[in-house]
N, CA, C and O atoms as a DFTB+ gen file, in Angstrom:
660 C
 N C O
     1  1      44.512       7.656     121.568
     2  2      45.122       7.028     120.423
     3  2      45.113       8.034     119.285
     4  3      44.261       8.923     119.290
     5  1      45.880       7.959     118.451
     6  2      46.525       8.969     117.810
     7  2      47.722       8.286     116.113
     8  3      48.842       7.777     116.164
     9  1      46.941       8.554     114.985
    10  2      47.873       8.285     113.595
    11  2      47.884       9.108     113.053
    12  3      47.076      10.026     112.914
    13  1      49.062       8.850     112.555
    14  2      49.593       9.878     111.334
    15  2      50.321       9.417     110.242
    16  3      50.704       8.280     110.518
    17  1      50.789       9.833     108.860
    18  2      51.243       9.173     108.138
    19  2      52.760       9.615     108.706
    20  3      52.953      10.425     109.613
    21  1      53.690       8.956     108.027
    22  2      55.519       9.550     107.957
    23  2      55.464      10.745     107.803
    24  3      55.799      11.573     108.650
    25  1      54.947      11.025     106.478
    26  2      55.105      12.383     105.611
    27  2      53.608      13.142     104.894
    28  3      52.406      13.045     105.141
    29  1      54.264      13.757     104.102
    30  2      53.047      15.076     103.413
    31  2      52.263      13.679     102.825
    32  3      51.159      13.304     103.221
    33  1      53.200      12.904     101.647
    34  2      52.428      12.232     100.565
    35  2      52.064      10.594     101.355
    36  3      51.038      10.011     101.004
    37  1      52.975       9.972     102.396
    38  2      52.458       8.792     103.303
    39  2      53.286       8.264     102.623
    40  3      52.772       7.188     102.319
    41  1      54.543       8.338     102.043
    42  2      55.121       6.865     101.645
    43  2      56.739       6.844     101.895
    44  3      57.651       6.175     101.409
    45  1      56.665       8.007     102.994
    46  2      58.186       8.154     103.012
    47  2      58.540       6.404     104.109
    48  3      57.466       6.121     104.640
    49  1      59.137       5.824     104.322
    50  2      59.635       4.508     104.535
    51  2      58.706       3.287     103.867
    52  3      58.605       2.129     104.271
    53  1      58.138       3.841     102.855
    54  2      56.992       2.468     102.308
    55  2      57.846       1.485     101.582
    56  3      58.774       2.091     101.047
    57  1      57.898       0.084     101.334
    58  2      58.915      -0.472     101.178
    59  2      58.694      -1.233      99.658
    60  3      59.041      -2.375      99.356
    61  1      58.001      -0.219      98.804
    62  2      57.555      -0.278      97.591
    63  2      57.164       0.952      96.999
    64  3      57.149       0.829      95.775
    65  1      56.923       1.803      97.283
    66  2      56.347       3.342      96.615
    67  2      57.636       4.437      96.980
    68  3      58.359       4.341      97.971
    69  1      57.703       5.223      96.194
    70  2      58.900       6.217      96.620
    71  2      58.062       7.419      96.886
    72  3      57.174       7.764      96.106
    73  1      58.321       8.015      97.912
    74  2      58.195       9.423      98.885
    75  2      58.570      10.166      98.076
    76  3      59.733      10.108      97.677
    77  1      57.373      11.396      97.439
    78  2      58.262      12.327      96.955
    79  2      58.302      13.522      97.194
    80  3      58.448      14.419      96.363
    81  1      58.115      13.684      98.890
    82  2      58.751      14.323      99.734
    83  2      60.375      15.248      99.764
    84  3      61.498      14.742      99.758
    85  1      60.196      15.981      99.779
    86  2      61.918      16.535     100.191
    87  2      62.029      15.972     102.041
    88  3      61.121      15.669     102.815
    89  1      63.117      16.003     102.188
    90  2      63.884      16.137     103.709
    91  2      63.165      17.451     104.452
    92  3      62.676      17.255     105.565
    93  1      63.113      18.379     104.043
    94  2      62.621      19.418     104.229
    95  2      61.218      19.173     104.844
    96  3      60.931      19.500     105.996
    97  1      60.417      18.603     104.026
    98  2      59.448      18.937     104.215
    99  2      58.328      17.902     105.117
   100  3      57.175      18.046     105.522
   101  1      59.301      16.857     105.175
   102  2      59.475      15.763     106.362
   103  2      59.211      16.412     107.465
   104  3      58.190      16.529     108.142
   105  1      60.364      16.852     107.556
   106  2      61.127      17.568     108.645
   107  2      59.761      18.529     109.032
   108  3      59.113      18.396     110.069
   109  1      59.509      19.421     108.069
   110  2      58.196      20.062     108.583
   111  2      56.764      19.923     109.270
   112  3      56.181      20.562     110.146
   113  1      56.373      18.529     108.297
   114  2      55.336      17.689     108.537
   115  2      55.770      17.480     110.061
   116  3      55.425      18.242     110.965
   117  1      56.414      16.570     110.195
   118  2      57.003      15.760     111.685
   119  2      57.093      16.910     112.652
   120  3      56.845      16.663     113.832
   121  1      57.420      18.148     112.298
   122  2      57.408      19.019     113.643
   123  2      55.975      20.032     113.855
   124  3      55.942      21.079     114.501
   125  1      55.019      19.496     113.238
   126  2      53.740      20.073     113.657
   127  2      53.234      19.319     114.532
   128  3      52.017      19.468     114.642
   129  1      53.868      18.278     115.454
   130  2      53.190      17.484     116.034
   131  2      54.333      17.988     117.510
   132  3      55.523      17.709     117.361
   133  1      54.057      18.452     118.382
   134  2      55.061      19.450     119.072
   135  2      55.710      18.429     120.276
   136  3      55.124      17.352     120.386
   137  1      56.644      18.623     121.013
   138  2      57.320      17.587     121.756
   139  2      56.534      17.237     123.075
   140  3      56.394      16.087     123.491
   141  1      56.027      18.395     123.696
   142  2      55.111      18.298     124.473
   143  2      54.116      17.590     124.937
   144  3      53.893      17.064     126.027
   145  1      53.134      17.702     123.210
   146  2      52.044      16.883     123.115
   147  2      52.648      15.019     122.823
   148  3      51.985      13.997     122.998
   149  1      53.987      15.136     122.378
   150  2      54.410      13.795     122.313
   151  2      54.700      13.291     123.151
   152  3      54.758      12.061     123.131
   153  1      55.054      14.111     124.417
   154  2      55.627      13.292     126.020
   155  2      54.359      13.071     126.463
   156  3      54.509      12.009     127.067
   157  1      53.240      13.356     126.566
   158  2      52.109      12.655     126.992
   159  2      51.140      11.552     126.587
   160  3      50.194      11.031     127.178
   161  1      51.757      11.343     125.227
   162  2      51.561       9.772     124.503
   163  2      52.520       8.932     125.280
   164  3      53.689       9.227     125.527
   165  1      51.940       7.945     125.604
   166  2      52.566       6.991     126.172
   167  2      53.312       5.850     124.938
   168  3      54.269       5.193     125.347
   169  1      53.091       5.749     124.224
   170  2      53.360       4.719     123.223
   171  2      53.649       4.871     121.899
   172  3      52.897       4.149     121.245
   173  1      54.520       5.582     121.108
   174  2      54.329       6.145     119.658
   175  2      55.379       4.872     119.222
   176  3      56.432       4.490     119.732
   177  1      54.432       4.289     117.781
   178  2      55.200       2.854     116.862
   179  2      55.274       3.453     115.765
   180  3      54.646       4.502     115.622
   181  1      56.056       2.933     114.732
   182  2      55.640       3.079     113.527
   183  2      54.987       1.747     112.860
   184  3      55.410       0.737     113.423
   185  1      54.122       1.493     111.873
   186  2      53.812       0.916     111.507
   187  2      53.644       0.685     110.174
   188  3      52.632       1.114     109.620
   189  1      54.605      -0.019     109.475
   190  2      55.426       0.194     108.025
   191  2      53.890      -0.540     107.172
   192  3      53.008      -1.078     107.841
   193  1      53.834      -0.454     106.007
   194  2      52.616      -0.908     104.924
   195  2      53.331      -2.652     104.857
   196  3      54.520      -2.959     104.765
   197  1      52.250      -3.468     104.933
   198  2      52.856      -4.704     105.036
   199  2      52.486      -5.274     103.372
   200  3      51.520      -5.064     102.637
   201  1      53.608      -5.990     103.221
   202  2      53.409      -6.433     102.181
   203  2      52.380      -8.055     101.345
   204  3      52.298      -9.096     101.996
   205  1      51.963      -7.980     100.433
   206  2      51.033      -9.207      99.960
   207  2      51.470     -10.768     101.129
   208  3      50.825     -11.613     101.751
   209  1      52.414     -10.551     100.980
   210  2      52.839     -12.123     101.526
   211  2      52.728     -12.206     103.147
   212  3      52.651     -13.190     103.883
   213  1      52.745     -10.973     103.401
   214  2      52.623     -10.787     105.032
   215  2      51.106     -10.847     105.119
   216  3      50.653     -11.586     105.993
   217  1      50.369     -10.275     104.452
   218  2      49.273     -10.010     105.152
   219  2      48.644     -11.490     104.553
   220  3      47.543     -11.726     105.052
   221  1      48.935     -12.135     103.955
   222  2      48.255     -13.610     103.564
   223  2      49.139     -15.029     104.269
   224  3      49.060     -16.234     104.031
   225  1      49.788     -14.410     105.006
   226  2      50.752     -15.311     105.409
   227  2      49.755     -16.663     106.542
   228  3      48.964     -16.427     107.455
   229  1      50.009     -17.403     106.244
   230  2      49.163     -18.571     107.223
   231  2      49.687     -18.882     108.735
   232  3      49.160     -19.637     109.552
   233  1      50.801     -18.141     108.881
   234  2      51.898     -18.516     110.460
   235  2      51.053     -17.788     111.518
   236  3      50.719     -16.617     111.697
   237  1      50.794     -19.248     112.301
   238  2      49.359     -18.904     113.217
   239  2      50.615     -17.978     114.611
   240  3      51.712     -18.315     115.056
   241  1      49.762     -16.825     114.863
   242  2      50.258     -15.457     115.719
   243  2      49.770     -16.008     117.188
   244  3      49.210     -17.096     117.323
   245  1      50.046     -15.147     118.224
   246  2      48.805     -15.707     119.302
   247  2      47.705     -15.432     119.147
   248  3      47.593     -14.438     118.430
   249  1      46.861     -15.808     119.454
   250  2      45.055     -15.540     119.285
   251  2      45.385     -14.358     120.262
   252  3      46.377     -14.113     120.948
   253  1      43.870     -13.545     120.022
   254  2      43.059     -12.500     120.680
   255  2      42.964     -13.258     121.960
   256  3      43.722     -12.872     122.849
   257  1      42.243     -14.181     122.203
   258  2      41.868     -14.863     123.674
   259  2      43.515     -15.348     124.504
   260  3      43.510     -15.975     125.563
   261  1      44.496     -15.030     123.974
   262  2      45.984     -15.402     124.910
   263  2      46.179     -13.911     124.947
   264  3      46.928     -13.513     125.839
   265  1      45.725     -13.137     124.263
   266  2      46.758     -11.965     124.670
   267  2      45.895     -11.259     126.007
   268  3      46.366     -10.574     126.916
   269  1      44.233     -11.752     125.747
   270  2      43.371     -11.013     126.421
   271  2      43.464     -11.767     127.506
   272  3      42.846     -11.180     128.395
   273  1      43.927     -12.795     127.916
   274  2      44.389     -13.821     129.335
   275  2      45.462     -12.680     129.811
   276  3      45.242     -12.036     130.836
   277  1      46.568     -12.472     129.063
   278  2      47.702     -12.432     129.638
   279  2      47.585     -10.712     130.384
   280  3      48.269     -10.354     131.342
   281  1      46.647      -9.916     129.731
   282  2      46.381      -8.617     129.898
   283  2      45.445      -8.378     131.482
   284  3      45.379      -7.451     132.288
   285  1      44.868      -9.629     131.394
   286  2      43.844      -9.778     132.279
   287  2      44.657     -10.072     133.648
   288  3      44.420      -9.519     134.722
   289  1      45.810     -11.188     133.377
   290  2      46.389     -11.158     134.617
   291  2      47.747      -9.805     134.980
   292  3      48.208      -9.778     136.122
   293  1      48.108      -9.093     134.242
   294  2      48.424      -8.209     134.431
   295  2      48.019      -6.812     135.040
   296  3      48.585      -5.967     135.734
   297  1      46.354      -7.012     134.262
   298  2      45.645      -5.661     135.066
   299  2      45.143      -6.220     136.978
   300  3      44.878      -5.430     137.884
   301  1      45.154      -7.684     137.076
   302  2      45.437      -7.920     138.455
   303  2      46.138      -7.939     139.250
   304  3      45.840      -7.658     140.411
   305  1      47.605      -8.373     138.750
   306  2      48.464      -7.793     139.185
   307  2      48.199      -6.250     139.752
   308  3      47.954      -5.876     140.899
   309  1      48.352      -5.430     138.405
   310  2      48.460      -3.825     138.803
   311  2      47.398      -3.504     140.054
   312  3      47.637      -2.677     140.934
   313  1      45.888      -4.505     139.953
   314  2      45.070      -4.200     141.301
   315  2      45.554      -4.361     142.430
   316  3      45.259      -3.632     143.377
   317  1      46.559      -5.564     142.522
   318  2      46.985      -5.813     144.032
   319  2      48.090      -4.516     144.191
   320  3      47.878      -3.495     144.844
   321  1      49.187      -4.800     143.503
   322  2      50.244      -3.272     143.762
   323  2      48.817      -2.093     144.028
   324  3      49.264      -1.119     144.633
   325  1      48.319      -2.040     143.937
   326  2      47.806      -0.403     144.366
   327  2      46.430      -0.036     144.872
   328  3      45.634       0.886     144.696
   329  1      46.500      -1.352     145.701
   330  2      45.049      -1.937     146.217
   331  2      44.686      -0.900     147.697
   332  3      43.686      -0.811     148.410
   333  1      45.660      -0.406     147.709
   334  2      45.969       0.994     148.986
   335  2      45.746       2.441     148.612
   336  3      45.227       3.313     149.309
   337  1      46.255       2.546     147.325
   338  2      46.576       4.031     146.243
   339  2      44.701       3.772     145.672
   340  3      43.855       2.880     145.602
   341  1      44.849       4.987     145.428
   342  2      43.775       5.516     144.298
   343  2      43.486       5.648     143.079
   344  3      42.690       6.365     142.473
   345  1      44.278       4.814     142.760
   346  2      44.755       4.451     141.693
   347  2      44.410       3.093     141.158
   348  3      44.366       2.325     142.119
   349  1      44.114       2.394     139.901
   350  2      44.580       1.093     139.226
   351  2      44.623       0.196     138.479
   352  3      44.205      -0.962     138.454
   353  1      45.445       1.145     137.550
   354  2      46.919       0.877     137.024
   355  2      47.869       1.122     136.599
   356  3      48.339       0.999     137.730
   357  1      49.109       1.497     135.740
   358  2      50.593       1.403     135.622
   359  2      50.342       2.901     134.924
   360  3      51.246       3.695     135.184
   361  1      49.777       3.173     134.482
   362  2      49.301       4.207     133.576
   363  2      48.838       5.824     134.244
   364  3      48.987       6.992     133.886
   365  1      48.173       5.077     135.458
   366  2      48.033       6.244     136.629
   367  2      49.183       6.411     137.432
   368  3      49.274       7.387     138.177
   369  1      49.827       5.791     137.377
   370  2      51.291       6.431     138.543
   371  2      51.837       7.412     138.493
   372  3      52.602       7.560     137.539
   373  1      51.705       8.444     139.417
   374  2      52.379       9.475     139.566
   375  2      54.001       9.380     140.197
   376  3      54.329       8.384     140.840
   377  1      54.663      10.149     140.028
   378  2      56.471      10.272     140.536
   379  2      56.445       9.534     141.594
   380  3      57.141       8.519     141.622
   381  1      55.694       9.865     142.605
   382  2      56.052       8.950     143.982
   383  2      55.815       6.814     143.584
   384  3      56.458       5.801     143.862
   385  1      54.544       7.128     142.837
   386  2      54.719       6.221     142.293
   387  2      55.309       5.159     141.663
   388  3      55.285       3.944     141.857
   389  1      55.943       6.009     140.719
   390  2      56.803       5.475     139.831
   391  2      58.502       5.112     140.587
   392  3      59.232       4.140     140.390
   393  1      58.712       6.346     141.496
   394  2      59.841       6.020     142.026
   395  2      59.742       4.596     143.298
   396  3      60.624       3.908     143.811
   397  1      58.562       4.609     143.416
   398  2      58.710       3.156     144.409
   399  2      57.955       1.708     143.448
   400  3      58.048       0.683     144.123
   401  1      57.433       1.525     142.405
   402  2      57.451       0.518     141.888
   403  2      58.247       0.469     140.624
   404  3      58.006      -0.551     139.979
   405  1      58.998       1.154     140.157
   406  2      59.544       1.421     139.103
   407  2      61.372       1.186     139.180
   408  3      62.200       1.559     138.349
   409  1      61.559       0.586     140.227
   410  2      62.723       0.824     140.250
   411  2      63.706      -0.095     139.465
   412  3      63.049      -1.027     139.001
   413  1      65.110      -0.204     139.113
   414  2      65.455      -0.376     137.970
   415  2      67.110      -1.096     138.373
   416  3      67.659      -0.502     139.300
   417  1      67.680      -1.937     137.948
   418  2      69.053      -2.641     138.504
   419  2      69.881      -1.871     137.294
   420  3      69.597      -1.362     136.210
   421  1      71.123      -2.087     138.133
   422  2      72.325      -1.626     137.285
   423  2      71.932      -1.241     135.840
   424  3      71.287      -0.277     135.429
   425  1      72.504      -2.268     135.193
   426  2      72.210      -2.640     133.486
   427  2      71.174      -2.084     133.290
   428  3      71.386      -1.190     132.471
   429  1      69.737      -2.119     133.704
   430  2      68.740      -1.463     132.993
   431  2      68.568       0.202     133.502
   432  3      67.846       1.127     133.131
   433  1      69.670       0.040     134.586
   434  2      69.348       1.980     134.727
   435  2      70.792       2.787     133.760
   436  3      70.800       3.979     133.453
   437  1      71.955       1.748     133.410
   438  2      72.510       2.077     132.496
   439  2      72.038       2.446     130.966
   440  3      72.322       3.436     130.291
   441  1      71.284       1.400     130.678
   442  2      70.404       1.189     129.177
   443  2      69.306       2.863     129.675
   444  3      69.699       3.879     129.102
   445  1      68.619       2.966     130.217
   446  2      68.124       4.314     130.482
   447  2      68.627       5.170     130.132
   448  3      68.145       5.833     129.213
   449  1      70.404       5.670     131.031
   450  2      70.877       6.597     130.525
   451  2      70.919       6.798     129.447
   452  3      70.405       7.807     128.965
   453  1      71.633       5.770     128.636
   454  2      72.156       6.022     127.346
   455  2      71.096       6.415     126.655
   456  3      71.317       7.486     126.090
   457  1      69.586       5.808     126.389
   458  2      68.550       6.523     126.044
   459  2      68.524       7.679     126.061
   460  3      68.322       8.357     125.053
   461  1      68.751       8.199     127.357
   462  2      68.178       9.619     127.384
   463  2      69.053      10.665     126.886
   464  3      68.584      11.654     126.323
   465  1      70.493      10.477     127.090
   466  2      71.549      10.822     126.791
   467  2      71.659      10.898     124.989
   468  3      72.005      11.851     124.291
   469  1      71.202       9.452     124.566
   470  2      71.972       9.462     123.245
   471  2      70.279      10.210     122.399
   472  3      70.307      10.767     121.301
   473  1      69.359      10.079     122.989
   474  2      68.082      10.577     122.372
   475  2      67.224      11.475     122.827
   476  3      66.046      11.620     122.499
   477  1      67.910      12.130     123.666
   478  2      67.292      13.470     123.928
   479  2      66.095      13.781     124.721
   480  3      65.460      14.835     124.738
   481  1      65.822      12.348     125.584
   482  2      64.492      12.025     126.204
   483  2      64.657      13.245     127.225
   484  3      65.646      13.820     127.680
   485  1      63.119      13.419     127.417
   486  2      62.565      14.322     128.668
   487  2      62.618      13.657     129.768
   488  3      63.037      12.499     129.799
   489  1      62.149      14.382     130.950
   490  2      61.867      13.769     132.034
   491  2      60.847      12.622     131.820
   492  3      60.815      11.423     132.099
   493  1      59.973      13.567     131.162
   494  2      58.200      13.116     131.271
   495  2      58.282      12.077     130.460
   496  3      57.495      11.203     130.825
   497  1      59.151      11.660     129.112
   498  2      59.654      10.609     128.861
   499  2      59.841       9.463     128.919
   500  3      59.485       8.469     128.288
   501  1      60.812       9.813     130.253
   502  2      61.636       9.018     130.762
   503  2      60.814       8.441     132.155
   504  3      61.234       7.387     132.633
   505  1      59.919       8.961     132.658
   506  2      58.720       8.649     133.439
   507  2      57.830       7.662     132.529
   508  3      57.522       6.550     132.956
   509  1      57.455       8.086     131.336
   510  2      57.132       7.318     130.368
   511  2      56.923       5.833     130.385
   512  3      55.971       5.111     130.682
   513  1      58.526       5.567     129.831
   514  2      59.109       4.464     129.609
   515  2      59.295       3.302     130.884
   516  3      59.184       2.089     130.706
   517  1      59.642       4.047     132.380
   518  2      59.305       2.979     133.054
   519  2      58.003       2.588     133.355
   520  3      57.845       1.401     133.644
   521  1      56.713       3.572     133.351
   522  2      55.660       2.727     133.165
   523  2      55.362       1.712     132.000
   524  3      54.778       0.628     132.002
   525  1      55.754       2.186     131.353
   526  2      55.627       0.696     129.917
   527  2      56.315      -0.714     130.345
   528  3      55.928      -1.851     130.077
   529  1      57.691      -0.212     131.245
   530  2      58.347      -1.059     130.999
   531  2      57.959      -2.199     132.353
   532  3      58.170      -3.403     132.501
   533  1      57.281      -1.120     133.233
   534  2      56.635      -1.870     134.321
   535  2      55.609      -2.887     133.876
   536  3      55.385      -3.944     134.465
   537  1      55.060      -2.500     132.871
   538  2      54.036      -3.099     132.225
   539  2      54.182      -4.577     131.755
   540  3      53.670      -5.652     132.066
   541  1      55.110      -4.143     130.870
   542  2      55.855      -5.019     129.665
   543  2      56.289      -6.449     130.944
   544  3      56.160      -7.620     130.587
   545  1      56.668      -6.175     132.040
   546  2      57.047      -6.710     133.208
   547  2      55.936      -7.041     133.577
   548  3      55.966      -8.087     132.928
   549  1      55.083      -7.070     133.996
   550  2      53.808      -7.341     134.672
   551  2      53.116      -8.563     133.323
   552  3      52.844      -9.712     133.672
   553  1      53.000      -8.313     132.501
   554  2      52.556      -9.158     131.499
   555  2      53.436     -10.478     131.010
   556  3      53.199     -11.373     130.199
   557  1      54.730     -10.141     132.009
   558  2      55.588     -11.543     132.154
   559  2      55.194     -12.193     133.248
   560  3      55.647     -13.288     133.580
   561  1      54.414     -11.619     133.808
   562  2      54.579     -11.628     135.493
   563  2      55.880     -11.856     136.066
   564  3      56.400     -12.826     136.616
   565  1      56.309     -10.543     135.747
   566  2      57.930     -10.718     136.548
   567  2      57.448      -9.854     137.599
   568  3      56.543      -9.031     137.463
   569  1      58.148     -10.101     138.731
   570  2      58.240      -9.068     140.219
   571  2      58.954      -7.574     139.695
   572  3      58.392      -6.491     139.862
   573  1      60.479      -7.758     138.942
   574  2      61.294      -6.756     138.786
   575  2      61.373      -6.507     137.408
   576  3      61.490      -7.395     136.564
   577  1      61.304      -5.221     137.159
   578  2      61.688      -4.487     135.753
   579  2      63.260      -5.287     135.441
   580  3      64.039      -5.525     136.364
   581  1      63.565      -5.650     133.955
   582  2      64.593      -6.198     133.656
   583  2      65.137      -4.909     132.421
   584  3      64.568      -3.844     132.184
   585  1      66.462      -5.477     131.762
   586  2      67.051      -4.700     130.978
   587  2      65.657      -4.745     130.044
   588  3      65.090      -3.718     129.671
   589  1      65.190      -6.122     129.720
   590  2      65.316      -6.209     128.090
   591  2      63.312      -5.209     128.306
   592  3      62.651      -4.577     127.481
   593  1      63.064      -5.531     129.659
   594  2      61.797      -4.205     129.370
   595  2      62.017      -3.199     128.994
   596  3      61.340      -2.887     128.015
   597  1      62.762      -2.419     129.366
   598  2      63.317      -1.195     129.466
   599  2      63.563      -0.869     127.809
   600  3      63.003       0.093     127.283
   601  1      64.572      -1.889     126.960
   602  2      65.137      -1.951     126.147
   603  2      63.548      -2.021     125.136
   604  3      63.472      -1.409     124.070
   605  1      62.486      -2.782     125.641
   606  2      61.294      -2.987     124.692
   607  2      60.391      -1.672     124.982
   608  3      59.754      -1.245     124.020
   609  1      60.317      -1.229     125.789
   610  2      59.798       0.398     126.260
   611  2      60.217       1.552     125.721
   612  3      59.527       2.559     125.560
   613  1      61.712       1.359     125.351
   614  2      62.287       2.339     124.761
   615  2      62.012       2.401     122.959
   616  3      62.109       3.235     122.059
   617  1      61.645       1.064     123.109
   618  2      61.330       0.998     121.137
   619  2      59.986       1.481     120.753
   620  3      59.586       1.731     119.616
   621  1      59.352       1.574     121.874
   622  2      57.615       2.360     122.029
   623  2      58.299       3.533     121.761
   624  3      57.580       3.727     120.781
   625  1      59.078       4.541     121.746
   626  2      59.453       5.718     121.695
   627  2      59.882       6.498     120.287
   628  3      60.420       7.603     120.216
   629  1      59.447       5.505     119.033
   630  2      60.046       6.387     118.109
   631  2      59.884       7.242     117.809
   632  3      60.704       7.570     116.952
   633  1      58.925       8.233     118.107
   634  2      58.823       9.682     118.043
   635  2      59.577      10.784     118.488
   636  3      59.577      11.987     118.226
   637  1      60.385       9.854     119.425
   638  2      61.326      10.680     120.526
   639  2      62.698      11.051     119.678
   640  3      63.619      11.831     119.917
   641  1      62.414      10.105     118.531
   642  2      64.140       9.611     118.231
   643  2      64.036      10.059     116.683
   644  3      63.006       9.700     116.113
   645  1      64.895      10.738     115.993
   646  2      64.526      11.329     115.074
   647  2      65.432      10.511     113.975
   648  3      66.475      10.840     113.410
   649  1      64.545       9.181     113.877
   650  2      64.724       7.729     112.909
   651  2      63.985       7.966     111.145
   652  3      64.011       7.215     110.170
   653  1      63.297       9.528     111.367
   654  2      62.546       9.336     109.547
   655  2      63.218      10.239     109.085
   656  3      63.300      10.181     107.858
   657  1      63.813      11.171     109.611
   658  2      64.538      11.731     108.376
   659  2      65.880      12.075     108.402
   660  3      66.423      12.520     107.391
């Protein structure tokens, strides 16, 4: 696990303080963090400064104890898939791996391309994203990767996608 601010001063997308950052120097900040070391993060979010009303807001979320159910039957899942492998879970899959539980229908191997195509994804990437999205799938308990995983895997990627400056 791994944070960082946007920028030099931390307020470049803050949705109350102004960045007084140049483009430039964005741009600089953001590329000391090298592409490499970013294809082996599995998960890069941004996470914007929330405002008074959000963080006091009373709109009950799921509890800790539903998400930690739903995680729980997912990491069983991942035990049975790979109850043979040396492996287990979604996170350890290597290529052979990935190419036999990872596999992907029309529409969501279309939505892929265009990813990679319109954002410049790597391989290692793009290996990435179907483990997430296997994931993201498993915590539905769905059997098959769908578009809209793929489509929620790919939004784990904003580092990939050059959305801050």
């Amino acid at each position: 696990m791994a944070a960082m601010n946007p920028c030099p001063c931390g307020y470049y997308t803050h949705p109350s303080r102004d960045c007084s950052c140049s483009s430039n120097q964005i741009q600089r900040y953001l590329s000391k963090i090298s592409g490499p070391l970013l294809d082996r993060i599995d998960i890069h979010i941004e996470t914007p400064a929330l405002q008074y009303k959000e963080m006091t807001d009373d709109t009950k979320a799921e509890s800790s104890a539903q998400i930690r159910e739903r995680v729980i039957k997912a990491r069983k899942i991942q035990e049975q898939r790979f109850n043979e492998l040396k492996i287990h879970c979604n996170a350890q899959m290597r290529a052979k791996e990935i190419r036999k539980f990872c596999t992907i229908d029309g529409q969501a191997r279309e939505l892929m391309k265009q990813a990679i195509q319109q954002l410049g994804l790597s391989a290692r990437a793009y290996d990435k994203i179907l483990k997430v999205s296997r994931t993201i799938a498993d915590c539905e308990e769905k059997e098959n990767i769908e578009e809209a995983h793929i489509a929620e895997a790919i939004q784990y990627r904003s580092l990939d996608r050059n959305l801050w400056v």
